[in-house]
C-alpha positions in Angstrom: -6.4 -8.3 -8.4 -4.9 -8.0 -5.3 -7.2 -9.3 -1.9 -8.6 -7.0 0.7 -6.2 -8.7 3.0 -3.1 -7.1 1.0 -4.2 -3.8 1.2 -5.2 -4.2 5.1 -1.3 -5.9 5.7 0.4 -3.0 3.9 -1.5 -0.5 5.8 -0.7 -2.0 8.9 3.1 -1.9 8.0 2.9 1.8 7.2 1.0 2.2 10.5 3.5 0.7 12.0 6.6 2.7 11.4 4.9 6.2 11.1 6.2 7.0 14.6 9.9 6.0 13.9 10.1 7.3 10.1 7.7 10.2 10.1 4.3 11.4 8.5 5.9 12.6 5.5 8.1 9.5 4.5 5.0 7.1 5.4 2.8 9.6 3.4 5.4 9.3 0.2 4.9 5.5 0.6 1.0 5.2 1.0 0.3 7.4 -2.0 3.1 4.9 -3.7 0.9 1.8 -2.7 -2.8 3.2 -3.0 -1.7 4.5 -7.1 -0.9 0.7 -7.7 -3.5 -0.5 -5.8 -6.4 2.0 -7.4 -4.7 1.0 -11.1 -5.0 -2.6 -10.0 -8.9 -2.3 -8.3 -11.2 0.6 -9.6 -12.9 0.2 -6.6 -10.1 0.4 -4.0 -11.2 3.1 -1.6 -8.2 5.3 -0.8 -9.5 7.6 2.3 -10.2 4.3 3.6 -6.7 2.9 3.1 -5.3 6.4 4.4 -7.6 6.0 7.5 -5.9 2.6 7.8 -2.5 3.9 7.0 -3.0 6.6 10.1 -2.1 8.8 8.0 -6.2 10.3 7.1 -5.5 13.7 8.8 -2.8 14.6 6.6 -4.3 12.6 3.6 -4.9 15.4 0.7 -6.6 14.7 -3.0 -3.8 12.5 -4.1 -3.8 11.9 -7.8 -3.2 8.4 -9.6 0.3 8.0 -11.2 0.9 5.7 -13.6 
């Protein structure tokens, strides 16, 4: 299982480059990340890694994908 730490570093990234590569392309990505993080944790909280992402306003009932 992955550390809190990972998840907060990979949020950070995508935070990082929203402005240059675009909500939607960062969005793609998160929903990427939080499916393997929520299949590696059942109790990874993925509003929160949204929120962290910057991408909560445009986060939507994302489904997990194997």
């Amino acid at each position: 299982m992955l550390s809190r730490k990972v998840y907060e570093v990979q949020a950070a990234i995508i935070k990082k480059h929203v402005p240059k590569a675009g909500r939607d392309a960062c969005y793609e990505i998160a929903t990427d990340i939080a499916n393997y993080f929520a299949n590696d944790n059942p109790r990874f909280d993925r509003t929160r890694f949204f929120e962290a992402c910057g991408l909560d306003e445009v986060y939507a009932n994302t489904k997990i994908v194997d």
